[in-house]
ROKOLLO-700358 format. One line per 3 residues: number of its first residue (from 1); their letters; for each residue x, y, z of N, C-alpha, C. Coordinates in nm, 4 decimals. Layout:
% residues N
NUM	A	X/Y/Z/X/Y/Z/X/Y/Z ~ ...;
% end
This chain:
% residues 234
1	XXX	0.0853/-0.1200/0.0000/0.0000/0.0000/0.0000/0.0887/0.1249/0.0000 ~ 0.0547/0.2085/-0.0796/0.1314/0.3523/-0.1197/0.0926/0.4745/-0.0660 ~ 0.1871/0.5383/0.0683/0.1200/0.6271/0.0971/0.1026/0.7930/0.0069;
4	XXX	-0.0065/0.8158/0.0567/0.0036/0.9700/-0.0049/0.1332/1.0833/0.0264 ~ 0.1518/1.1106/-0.0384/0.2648/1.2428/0.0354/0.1912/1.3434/0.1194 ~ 0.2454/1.4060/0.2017/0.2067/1.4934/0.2686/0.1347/1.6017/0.1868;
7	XXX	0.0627/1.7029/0.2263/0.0003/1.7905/0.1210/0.0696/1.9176/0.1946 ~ 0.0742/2.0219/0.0940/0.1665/2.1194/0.0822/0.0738/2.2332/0.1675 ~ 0.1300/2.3360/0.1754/0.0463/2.4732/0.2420/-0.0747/2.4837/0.1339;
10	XXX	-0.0466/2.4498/0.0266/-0.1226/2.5040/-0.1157/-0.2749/2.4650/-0.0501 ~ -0.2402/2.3551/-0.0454/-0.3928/2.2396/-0.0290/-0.4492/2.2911/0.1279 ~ -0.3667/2.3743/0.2264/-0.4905/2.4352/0.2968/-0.5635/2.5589/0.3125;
13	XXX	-0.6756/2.5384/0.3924/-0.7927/2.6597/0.4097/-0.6721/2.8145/0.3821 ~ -0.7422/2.8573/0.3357/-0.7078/2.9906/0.2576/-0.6416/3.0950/0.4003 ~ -0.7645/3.0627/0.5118/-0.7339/3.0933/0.6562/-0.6208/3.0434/0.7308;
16	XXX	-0.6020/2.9477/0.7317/-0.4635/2.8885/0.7878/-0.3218/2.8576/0.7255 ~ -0.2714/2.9881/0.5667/-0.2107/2.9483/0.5008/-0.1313/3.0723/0.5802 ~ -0.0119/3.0773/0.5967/0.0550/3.1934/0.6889/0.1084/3.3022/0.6127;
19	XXX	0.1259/3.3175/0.4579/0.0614/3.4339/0.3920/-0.1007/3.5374/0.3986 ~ -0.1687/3.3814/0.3460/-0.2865/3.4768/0.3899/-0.3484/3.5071/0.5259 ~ -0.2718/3.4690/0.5934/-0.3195/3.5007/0.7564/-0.2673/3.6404/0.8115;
22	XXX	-0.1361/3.6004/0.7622/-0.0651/3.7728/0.7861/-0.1314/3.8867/0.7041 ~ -0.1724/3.8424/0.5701/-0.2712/3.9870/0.4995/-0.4084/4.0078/0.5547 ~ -0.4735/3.9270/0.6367/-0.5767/3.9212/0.7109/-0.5939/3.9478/0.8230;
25	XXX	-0.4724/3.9087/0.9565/-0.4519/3.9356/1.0597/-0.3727/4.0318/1.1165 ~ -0.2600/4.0476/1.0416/-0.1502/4.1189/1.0579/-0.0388/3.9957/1.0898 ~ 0.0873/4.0554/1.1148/0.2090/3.9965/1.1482/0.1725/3.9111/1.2722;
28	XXX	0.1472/3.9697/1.3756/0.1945/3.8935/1.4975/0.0884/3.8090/1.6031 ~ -0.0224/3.7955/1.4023/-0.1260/3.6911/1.5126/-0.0560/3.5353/1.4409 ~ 0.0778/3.5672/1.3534/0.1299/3.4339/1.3343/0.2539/3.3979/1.4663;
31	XXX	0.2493/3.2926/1.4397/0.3512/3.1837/1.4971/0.4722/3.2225/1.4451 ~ 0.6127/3.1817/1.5553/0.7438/3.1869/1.4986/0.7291/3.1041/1.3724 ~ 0.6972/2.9783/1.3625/0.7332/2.8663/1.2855/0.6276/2.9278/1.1366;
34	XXX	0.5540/2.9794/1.1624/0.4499/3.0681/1.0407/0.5104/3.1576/0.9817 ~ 0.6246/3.2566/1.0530/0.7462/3.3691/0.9859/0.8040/3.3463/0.9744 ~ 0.8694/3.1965/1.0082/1.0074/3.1485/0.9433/0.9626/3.1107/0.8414;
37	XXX	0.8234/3.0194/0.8092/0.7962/2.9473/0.6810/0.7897/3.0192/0.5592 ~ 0.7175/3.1754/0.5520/0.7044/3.2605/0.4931/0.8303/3.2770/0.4302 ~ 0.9586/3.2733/0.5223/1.0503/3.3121/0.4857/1.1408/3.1963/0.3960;
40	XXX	1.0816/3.0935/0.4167/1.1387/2.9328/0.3667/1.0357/2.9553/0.2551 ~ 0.9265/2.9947/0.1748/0.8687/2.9562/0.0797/0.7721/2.8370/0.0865 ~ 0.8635/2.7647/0.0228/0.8220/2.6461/-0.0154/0.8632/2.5238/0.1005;
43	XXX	0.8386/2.3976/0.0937/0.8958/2.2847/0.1829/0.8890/2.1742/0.0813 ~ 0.8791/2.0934/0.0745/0.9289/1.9370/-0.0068/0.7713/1.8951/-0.0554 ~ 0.7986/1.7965/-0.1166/0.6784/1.6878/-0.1542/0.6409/1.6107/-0.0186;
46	XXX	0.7018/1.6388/0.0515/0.6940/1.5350/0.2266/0.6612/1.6108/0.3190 ~ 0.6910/1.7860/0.3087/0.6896/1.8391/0.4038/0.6229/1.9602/0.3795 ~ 0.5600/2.0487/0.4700/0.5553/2.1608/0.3950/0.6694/2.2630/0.4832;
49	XXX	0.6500/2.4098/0.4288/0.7221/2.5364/0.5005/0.7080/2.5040/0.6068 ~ 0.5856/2.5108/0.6570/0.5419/2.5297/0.8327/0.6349/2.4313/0.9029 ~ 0.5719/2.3136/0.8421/0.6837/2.1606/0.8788/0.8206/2.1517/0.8872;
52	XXX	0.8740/2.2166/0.8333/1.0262/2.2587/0.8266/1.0693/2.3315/0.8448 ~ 0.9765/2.4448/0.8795/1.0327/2.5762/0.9653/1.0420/2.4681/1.1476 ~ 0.8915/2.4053/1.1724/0.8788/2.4038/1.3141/1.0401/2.2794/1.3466;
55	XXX	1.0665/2.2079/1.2374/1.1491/2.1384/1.2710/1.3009/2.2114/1.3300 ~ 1.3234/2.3760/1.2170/1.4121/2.3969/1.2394/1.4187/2.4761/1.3365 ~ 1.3134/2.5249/1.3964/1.3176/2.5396/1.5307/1.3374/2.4725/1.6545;
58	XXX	1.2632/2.3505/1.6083/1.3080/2.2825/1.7244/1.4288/2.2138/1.7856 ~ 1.5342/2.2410/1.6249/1.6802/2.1905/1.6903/1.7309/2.3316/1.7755 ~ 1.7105/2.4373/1.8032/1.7425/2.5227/1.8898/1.6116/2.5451/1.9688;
61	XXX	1.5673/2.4746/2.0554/1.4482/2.4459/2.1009/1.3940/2.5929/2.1125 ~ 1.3518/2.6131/2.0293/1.2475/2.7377/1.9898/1.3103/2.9124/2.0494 ~ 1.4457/2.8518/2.0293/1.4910/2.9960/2.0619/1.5186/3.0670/1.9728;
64	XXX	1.4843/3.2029/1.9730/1.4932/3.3099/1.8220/1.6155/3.3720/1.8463 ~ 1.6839/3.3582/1.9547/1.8165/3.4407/1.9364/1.9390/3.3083/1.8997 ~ 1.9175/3.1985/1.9378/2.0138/3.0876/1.8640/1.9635/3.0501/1.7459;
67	XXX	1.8263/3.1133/1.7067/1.8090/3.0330/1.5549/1.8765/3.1669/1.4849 ~ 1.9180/3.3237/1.5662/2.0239/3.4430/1.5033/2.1244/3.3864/1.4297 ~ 2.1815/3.2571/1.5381/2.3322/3.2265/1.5412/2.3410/3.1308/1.4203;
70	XXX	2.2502/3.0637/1.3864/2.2621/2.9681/1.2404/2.3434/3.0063/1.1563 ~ 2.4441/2.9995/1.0872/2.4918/2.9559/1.0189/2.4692/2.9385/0.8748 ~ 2.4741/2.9757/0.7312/2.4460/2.9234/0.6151/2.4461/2.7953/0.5817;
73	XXX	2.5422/2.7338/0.6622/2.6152/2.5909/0.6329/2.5152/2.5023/0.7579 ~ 2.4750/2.5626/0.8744/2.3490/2.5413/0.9877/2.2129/2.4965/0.8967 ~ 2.2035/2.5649/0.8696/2.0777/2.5865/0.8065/2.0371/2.4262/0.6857;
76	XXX	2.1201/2.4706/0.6427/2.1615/2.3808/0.4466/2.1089/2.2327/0.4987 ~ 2.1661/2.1839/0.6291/2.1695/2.1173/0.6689/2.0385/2.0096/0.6946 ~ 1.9249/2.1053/0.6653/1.7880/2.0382/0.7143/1.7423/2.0394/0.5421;
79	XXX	1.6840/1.9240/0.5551/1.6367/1.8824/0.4126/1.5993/1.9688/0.3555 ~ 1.5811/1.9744/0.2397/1.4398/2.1252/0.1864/1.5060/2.2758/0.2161 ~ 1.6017/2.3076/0.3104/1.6934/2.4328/0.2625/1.8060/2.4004/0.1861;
82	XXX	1.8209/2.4542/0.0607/1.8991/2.5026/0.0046/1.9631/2.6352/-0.0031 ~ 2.0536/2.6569/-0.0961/2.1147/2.8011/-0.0499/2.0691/2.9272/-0.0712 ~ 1.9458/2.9138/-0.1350/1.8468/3.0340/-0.1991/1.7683/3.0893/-0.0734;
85	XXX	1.6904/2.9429/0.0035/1.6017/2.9575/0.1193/1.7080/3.0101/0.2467 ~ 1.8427/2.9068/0.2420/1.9105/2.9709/0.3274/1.9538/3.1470/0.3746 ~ 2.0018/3.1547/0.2437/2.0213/3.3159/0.2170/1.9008/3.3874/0.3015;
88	XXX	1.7738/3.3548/0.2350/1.6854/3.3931/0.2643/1.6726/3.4658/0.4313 ~ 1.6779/3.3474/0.4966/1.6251/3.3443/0.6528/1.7730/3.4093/0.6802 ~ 1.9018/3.3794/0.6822/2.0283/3.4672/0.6727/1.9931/3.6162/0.7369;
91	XXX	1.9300/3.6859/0.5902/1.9912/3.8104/0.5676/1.8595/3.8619/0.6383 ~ 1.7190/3.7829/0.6677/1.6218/3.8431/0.7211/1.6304/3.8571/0.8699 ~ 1.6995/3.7639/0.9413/1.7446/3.7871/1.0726/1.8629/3.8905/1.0975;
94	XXX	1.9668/3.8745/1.0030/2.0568/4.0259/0.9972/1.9928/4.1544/1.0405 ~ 1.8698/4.1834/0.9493/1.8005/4.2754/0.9445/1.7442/4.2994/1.0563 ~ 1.6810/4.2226/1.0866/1.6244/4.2290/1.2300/1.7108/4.2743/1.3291;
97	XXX	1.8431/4.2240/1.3624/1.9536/4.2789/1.4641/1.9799/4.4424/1.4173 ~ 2.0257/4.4588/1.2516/2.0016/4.6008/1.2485/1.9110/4.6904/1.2868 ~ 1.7727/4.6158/1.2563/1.6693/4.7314/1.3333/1.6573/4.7274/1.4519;
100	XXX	1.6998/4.6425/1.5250/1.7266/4.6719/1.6716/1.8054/4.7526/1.7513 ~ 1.9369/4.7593/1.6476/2.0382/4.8634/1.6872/2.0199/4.9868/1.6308 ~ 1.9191/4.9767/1.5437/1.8943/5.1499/1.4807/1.7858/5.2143/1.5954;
103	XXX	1.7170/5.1403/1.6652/1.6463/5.1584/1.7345/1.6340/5.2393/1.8526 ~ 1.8077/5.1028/1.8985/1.8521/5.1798/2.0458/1.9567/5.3489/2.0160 ~ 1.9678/5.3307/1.8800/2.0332/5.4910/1.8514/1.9920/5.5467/1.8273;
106	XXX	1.8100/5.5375/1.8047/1.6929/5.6601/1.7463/1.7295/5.7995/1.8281 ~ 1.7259/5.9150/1.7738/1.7063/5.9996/1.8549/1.8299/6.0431/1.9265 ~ 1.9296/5.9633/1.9545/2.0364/6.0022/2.0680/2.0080/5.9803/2.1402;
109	XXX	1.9683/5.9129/2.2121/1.9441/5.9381/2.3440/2.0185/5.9139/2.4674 ~ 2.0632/5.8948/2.5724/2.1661/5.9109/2.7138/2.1725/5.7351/2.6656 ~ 2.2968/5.7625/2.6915/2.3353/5.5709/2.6700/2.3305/5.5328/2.8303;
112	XXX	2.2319/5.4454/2.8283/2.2366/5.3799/2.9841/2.3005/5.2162/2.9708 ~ 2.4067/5.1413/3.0397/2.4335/5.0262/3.0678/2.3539/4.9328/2.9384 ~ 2.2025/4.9456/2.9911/2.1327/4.8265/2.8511/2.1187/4.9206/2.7461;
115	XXX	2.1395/4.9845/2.6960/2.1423/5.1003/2.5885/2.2763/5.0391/2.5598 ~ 2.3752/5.0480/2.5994/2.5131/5.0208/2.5864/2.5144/4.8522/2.5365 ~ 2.4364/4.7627/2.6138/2.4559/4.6323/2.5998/2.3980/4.6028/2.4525;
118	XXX	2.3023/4.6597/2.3964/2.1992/4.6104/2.3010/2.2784/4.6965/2.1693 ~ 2.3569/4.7768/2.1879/2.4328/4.8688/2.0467/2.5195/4.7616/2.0213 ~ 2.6252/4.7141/2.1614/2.7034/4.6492/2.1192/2.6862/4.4943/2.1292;
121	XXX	2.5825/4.4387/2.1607/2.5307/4.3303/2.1167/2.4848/4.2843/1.9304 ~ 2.4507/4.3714/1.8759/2.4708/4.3273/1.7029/2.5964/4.2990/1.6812 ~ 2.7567/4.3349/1.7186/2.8541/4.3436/1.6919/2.8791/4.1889/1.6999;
124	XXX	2.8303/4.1523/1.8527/2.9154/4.0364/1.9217/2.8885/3.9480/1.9422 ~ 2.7429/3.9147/1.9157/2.6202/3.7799/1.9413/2.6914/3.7142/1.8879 ~ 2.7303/3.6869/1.7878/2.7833/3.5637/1.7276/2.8856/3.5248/1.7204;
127	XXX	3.0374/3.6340/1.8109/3.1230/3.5519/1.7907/3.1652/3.4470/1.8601 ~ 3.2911/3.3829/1.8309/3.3485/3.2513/1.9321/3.4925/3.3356/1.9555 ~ 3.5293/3.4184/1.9277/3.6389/3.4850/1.9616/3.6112/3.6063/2.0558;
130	XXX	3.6788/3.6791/2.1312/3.7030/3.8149/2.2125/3.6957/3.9509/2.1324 ~ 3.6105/3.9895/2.1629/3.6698/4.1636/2.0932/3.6089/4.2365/2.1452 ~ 3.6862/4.3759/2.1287/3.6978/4.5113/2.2604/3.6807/4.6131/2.1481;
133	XXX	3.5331/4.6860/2.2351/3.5006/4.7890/2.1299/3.5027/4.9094/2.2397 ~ 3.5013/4.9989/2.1663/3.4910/5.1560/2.2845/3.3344/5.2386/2.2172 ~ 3.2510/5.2883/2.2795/3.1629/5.3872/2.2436/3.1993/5.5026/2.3088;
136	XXX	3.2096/5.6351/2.1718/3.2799/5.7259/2.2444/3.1347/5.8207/2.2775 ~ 3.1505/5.9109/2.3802/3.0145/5.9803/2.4340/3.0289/6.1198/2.4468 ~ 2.9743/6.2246/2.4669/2.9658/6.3185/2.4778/2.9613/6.3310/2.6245;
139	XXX	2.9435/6.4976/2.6797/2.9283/6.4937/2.8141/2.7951/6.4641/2.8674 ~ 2.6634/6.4689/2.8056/2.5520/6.4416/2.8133/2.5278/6.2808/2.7987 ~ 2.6053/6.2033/2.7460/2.5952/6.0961/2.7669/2.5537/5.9852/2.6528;
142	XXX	2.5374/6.1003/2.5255/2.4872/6.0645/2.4177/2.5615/5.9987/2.3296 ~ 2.5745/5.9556/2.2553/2.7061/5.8513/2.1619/2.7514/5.9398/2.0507 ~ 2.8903/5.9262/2.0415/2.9384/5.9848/1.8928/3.0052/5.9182/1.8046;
145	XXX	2.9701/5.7365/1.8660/3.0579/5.7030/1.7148/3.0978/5.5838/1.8363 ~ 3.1083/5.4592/1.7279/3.1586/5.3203/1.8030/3.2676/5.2903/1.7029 ~ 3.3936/5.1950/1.7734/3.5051/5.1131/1.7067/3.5327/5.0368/1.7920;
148	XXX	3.5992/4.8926/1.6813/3.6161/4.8272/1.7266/3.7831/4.8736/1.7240 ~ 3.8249/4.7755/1.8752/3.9497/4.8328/1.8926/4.0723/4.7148/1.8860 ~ 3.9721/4.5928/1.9046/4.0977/4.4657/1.9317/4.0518/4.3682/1.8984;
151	XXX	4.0824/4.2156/1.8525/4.0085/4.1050/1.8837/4.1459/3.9706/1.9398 ~ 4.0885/3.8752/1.9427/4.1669/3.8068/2.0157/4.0872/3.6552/1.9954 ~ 4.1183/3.5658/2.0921/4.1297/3.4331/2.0718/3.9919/3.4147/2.1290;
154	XXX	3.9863/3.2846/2.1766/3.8246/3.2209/2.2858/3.8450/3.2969/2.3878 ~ 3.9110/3.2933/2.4769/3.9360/3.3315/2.6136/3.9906/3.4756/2.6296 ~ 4.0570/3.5171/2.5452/4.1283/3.7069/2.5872/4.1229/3.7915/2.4800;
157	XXX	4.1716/3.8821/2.4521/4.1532/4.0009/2.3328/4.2720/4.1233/2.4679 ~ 4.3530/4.1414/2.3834/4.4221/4.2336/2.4483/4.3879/4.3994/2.3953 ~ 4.3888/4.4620/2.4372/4.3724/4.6337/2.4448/4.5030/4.7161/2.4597;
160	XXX	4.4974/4.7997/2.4209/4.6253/4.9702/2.4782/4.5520/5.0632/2.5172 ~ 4.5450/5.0517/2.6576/4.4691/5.2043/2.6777/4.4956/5.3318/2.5720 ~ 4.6049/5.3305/2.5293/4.6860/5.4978/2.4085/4.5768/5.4579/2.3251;
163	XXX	4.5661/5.2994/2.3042/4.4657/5.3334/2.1453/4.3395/5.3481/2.1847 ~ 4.2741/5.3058/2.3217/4.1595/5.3359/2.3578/4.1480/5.4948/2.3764 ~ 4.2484/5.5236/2.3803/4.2322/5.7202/2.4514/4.2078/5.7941/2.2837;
166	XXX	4.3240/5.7599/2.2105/4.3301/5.8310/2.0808/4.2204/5.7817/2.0012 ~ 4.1734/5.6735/1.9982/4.0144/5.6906/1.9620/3.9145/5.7719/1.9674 ~ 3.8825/5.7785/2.1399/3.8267/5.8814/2.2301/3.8587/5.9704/2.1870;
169	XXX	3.9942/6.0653/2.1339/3.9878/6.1997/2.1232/3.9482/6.2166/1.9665 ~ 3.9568/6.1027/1.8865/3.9009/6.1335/1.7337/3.7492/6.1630/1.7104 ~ 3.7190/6.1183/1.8508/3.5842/6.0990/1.8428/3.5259/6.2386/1.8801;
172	XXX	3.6213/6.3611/1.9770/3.5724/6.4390/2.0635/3.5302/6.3891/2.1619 ~ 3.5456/6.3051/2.2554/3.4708/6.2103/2.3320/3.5341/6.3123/2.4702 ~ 3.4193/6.3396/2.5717/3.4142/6.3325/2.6965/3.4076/6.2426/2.7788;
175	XXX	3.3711/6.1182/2.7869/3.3507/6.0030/2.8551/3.3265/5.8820/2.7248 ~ 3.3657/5.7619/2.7861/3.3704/5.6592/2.7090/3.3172/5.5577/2.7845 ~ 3.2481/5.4226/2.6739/3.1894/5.3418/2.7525/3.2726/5.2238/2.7094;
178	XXX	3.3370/5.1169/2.7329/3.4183/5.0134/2.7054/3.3442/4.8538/2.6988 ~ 3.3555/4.7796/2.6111/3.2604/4.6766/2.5813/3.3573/4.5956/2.5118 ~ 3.3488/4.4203/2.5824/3.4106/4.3144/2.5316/3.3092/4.1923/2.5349;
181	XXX	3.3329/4.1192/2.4473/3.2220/3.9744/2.4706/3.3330/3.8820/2.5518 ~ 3.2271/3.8309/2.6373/3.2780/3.5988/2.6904/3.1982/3.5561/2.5921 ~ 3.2590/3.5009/2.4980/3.2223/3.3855/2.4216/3.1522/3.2926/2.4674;
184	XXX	3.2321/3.2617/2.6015/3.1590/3.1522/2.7010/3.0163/3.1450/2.7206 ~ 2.9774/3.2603/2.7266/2.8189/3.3120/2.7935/2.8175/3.3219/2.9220 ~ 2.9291/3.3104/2.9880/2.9104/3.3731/3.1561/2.9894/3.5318/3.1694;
187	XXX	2.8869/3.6182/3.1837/2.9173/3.7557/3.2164/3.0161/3.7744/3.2967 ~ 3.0623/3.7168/3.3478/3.1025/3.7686/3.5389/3.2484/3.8235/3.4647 ~ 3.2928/3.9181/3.5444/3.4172/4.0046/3.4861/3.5637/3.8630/3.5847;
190	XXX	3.6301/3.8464/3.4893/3.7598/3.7870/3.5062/3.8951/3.8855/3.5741 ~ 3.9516/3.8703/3.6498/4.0360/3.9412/3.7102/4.1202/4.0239/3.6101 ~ 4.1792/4.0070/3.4918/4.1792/4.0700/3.3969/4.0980/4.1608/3.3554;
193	XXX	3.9974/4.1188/3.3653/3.8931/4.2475/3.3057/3.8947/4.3648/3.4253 ~ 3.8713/4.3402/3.5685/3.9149/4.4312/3.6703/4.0466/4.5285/3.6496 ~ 4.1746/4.4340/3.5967/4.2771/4.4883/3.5754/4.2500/4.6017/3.4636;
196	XXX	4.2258/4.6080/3.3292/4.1912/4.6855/3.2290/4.0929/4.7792/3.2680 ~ 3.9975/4.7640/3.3428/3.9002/4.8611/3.3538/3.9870/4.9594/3.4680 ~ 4.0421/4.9270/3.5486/4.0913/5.0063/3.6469/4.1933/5.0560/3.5859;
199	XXX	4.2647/5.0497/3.4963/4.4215/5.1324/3.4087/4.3120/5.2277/3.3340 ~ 4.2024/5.1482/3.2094/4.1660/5.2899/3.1604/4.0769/5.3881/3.2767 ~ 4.0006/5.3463/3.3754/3.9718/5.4352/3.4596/4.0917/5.5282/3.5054;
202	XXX	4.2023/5.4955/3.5782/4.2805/5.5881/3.5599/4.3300/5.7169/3.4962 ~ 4.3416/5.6263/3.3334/4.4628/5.6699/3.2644/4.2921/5.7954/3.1926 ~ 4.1628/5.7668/3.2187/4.1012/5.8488/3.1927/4.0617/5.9752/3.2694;
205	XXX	4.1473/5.9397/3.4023/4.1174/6.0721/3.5029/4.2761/6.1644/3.4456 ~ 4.3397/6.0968/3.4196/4.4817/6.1690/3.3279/4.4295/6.2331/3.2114 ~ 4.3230/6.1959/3.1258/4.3060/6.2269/3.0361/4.1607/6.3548/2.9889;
208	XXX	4.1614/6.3653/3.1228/4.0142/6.4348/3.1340/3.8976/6.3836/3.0372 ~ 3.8803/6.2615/3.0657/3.8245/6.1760/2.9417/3.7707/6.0498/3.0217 ~ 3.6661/6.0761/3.1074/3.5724/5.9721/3.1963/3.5894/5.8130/3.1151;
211	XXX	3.6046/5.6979/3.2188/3.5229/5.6043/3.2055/3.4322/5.5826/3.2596 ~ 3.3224/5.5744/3.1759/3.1534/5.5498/3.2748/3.1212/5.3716/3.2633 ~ 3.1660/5.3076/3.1945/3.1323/5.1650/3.2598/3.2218/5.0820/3.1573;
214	XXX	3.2049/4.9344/3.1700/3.2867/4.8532/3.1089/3.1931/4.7414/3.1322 ~ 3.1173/4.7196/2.9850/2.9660/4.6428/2.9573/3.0676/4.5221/2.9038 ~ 3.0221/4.3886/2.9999/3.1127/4.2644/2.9413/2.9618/4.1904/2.8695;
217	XXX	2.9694/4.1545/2.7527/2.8467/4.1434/2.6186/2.8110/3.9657/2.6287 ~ 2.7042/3.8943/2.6423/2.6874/3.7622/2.6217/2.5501/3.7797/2.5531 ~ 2.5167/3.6737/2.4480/2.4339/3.6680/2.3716/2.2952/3.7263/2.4782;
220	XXX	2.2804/3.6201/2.6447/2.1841/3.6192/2.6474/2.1831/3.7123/2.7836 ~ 2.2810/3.8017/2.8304/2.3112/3.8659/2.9640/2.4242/3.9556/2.9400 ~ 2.4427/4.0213/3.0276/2.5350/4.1458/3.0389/2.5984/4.1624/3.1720;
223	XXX	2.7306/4.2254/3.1799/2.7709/4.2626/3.3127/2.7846/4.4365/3.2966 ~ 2.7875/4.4996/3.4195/2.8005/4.6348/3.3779/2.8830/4.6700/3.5179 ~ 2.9804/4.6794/3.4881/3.0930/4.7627/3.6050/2.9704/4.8920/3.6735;
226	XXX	2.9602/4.9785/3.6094/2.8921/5.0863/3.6397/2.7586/5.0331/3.7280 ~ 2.6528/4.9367/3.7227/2.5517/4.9039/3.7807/2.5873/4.8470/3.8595 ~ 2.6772/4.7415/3.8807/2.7535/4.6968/3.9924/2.8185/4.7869/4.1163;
229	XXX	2.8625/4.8994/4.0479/2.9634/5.0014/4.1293/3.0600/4.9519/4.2025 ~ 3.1202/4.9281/4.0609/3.2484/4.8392/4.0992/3.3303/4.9368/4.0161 ~ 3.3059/5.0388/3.9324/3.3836/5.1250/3.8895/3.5040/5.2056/4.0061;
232	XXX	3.4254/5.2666/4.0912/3.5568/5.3169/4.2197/3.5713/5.2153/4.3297 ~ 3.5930/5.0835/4.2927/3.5696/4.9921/4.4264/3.7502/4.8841/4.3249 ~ 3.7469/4.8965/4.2391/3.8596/4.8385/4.1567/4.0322/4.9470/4.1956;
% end
């Protein structure tokens, strides 16, 4: 006995097809696995979009910031993506991190600690290596410009305070905010990181050129010297 193949999105109610639900409902009376499918098209003779979106969710058990971290070569991997669909979901989650960071820079506004974490979170979500960025600030607190300053291995990324300062002054910068990722995903500042934050705190009271915090970046958490007030306690 020969089974039927699965039937495609095509073959259902006009209502439960996650195109026409979104032109009917709007966006966000769909499902993750309904905006990924959209974004997958099509699915197989076995499967449909929905079916192979919910699958590929469920190897990062339905998390939207590790299904960020996928991979082209991640992706390819599940039957029915190829490199067209891949691309696809790729460059549409890119986007998404950009409008998040255009977001937290609408306007100018006073960079607070999670203001600080979420600019330099597009940078760093995804790496497996170290890197040390500076946001340079005004005296109001507002941003004038981010660089990256170093990168480094799994475990360290070395810095020069001179190049952290001469940044700062390209920038016009009154105060600076200092930001590195743990790859690891545990925030907690490493005795090293105490060491660096306390030289450029220093070398910024030399420089009439504030440090206001030193944001250590993990996909899913943040540390903030400054909220801690561990800035004059180092």
């Amino acid at each position: 006995m020969l089974l039927e193949p699965l039937k495609g999105i095509k073959s259902w109610s006009e209502k439960d097809r996650p195109r026409e639900k979104l032109t009917e409902k709007g966006a966000a009376s769909l499902t993750d696995a309904e905006l990924l499918a959209i974004l997958i098209g099509s699915g197989s003779r076995h499967e449909s979009a929905v079916e192979l979106a919910r699958k590929i969710l469920a190897s990062v058990n339905n998390d939207l910031v590790a299904l960020g971290n996928l991979s082209l070569t991640d992706l390819k991997k599940f039957k029915g993506m190829g490199q067209a669909k891949s691309v696809s979901v790729v460059a549409s989650l890119e986007l998404a991190r950009r409008r998040r960071a255009t977001g937290a820079k609408q306007n100018n506004p006073q960079i607070t600690p999670k203001l600080a974490y979420e600019m330099m979170l597009q940078h760093m979500e995804n790496l497996h290596h170290e890197e040390f960025w500076l946001i340079g600030l005004n005296r109001k607190m507002q941003a004038l410009g981010v660089k990256k300053l170093s990168e480094g291995g799994m475990a360290a990324t070395v810095v020069d305070p001179k190049k952290v300062f001469k940044a700062a002054m390209d920038m016009n910068a009154g105060c600076i905010i200092v930001a590195h990722n743990h790859p690891s995903g545990n925030p907690a500042p490493s005795r090293e990181d105490d060491n660096i934050t306390k030289k450029l705190r220093e070398a910024g009271q030399l420089m009439d050129c504030l440090l206001c915090d030193h944001i250590i970046v993990t996909t899913h958490a943040y540390y903030s010297y400054a909220d801690e007030g561990k800035l004059s306690l180092i």
